[in-house]
C-alpha positions in Angstrom: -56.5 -6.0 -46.7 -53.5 -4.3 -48.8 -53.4 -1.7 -46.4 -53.5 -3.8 -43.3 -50.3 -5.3 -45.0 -48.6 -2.1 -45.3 -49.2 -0.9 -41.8 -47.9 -4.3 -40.5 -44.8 -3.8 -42.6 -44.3 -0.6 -41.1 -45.6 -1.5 -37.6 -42.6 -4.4 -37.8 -40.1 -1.4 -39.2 -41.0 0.8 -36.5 -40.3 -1.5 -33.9 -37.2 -2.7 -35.7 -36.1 1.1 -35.5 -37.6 1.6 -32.1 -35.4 -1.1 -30.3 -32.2 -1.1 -32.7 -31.8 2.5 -33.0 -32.8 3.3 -29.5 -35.9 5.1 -29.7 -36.0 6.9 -26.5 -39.4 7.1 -25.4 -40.5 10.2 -23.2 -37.4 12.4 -25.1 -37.3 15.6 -25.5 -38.6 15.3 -29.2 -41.0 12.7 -29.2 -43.4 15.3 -30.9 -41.4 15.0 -34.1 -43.0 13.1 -36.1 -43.3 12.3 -40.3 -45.7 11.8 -42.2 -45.9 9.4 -43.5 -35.1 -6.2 -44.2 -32.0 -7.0 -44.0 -29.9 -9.8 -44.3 -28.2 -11.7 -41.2 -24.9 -11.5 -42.6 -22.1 -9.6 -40.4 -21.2 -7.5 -43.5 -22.7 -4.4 -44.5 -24.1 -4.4 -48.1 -22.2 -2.7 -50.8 -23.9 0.9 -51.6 -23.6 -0.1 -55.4 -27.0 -2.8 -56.0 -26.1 -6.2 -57.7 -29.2 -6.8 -59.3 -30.4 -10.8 -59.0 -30.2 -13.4 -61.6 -33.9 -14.3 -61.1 -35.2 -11.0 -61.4 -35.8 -10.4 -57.5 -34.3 -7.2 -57.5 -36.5 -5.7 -59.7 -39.9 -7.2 -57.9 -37.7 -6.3 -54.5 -38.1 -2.2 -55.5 -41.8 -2.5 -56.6 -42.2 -3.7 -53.3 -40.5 -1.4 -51.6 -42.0 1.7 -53.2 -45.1 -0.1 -53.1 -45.6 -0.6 -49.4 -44.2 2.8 -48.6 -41.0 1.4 -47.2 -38.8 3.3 -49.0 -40.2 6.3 -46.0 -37.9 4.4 -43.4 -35.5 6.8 -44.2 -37.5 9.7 -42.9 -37.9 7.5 -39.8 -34.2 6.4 -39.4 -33.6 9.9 -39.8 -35.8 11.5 -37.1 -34.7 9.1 -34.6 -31.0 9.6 -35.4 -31.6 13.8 -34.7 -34.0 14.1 -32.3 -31.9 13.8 -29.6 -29.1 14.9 -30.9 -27.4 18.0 -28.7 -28.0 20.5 -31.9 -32.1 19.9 -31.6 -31.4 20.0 -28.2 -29.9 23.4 -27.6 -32.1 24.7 -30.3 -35.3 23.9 -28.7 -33.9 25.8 -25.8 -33.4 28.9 -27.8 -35.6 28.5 -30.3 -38.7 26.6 -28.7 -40.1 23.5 -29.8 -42.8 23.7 -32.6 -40.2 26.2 -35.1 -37.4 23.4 -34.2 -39.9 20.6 -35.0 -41.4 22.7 -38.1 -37.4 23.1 -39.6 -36.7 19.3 -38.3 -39.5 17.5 -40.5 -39.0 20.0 -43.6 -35.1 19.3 -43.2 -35.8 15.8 -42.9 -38.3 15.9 -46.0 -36.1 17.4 -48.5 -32.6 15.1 -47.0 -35.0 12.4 -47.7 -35.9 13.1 -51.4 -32.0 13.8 -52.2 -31.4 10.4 -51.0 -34.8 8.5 -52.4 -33.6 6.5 -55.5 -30.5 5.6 -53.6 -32.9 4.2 -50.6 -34.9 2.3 -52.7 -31.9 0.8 -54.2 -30.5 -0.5 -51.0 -33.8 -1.9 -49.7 -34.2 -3.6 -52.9 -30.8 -5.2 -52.7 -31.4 -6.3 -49.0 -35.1 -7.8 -49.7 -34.2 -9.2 -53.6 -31.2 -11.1 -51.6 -33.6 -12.3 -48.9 -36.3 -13.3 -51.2 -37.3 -14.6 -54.5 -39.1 -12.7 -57.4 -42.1 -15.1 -57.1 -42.2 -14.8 -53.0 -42.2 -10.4 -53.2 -44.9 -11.0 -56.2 -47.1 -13.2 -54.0 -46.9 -11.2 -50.8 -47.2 -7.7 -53.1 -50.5 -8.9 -55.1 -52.0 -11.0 -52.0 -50.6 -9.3 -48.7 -51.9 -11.5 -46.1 -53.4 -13.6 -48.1 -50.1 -15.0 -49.6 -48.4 -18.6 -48.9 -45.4 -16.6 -47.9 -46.9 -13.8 -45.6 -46.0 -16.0 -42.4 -42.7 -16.9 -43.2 -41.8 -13.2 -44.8 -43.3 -11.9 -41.1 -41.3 -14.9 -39.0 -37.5 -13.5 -41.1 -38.8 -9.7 -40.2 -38.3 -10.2 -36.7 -35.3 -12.2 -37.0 -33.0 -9.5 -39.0 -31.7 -6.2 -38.2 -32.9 -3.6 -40.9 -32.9 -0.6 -38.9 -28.8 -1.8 -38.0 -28.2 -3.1 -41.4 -29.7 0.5 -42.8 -27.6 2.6 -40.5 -24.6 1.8 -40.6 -24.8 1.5 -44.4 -23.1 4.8 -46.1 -26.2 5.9 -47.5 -27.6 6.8 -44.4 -24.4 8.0 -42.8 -24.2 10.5 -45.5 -27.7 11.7 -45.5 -27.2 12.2 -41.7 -24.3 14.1 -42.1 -26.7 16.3 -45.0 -29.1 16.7 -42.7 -26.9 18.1 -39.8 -25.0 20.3 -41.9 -28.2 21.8 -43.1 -30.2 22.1 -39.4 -26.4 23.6 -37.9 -27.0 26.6 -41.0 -30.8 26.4 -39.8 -30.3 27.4 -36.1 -27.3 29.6 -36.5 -28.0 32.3 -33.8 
């Protein structure tokens, strides 16, 4: 049941990604694959976490490293690259499995640099969206939980995968990841 919770979580991430980020299907990369919410509000969260009165925040990162969300980065990532005129040309001249080989390792070790700070942004975006005792109850119970409907209803109603990429954090692990694939296919 736990697990059918998680996959839903990231089935509703996915899709978040898939239609806010633009996930092109039929691309060039679509091969590329790893292994493997936000607020409404119009501003962009601070990178630095304010950590909740109630105790949310801390709940809010058990959650997140408990479902697996803190991999949305990985995801964010690969659909931010894959079509990106670097991968592009380097399929060309490279061919497609070394370019996806050096794309998912690249994207692997961008994502561990960046991993605490990840969590740390999901947990502010989820311990501001929900209470302590709502993340607890939909972390030990999953489906089963009072809040599971309502916590599904909001996910489709905010803009994660907007709210995570535009936040500095991802920007800058972008800009990592880049840099490193440019030194990567050098000819």
């Amino acid at each position: 049941m736990f697990k059918n919770f998680v996959f839903s979580l990231f089935v509703t991430l996915s899709v978040v990604t898939y239609s806010s980020v633009g996930y092109a299907a039929g691309g060039t990369i679509t091969g590329l694959k790893m292994p493997g919410q936000a607020n409404s509000f119009d501003l962009i969260l601070p990178e630095r976490t304010v950590k909740s009165l109630d105790g949310s925040y801390a709940v809010a990162e058990q959650f997140i490293r408990s479902t697996g969300l803190h991999k949305s980065l990985s995801l964010l990532l690969l659909d931010s690259v894959k079509n990106d005129e670097l991968v592009e040309n380097a399929i060309s001249q490279f061919g497609f499995p070394l370019v996806k080989n050096t794309v998912v390792s690249n994207i692997k070790d961008t994502t561990n640099h960046y991993r605490q700070d990840w969590v740390s942004l999901l947990a502010s975006i989820y311990s501001e969206q929900f209470n302590s005792n709502t993340l607890r109850s939909i972390l030990e119970d999953g489906e089963n939980s009072p809040y599971y409907s309502e916590f599904v209803a909001l996910q489709g109603k905010m803009d994660t995968a907007k709210i995570l990429s535009d936040s500095n954090i991802f920007k800058e692990a972008r800009s990592d990841l880049i840099k490193t694939l440019k030194k990567n296919f050098r000819s």
